[in-house]
N, C-alpha and C positions, 0 to 999 in steps of 0.2 A: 515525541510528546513534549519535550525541551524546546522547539520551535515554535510548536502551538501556546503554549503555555508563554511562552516567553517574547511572544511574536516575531520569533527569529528566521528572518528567510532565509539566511546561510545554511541555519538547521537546518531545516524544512528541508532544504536543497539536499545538505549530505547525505541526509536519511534518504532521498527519492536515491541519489546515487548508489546507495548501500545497498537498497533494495535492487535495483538494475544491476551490480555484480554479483549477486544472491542469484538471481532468477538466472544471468548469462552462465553463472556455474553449474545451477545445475541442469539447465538445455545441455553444455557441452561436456559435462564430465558425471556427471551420476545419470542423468539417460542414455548414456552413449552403452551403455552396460546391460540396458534394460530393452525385451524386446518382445513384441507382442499386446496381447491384452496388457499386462505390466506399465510397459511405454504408455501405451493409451490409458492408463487410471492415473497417472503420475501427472502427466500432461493435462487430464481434466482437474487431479485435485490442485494443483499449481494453478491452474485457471481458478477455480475457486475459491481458492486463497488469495489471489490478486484482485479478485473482484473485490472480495471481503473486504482487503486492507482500501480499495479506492472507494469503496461505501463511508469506511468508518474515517476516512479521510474526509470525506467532502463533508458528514456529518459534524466530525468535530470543526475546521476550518470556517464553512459555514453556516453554524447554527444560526437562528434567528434569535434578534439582539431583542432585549424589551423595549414594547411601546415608551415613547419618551411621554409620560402620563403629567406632566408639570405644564404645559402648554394649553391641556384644553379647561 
């Protein structure tokens, strides 16, 4: 949110990293545990929760700016 808010691509950047050892953790250590139907709901809600956060990314990022109404 400190990226966006702040127009900071560093942020921006750390947080995409954060989230990339988030999601590589738990592919390799909390599913590794998990097997079956389990694995498979875990694997779709992670899928849905990454969709979520790239919806609500591209939303906030690029919302549309106001008409510039001083021109016409």
């Amino acid at each position: 949110m400190i990226g966006l808010v702040r127009h900071s691509r560093a942020a921006r950047l750390a947080s995409a990293g954060l989230i990339t050892l988030t999601v590589l953790k738990v592919f390799l250590s909390d599913m590794a545990d998990l097997e079956g139907v389990l694995r498979a709901l875990s694997f779709i809600g992670l899928g849905v929760v990454l969709v979520g956060i790239g919806w609500l990314y591209q939303h906030l990022l690029f919302r549309p700016r106001p008409a510039d109404t001083a021109n016409t």
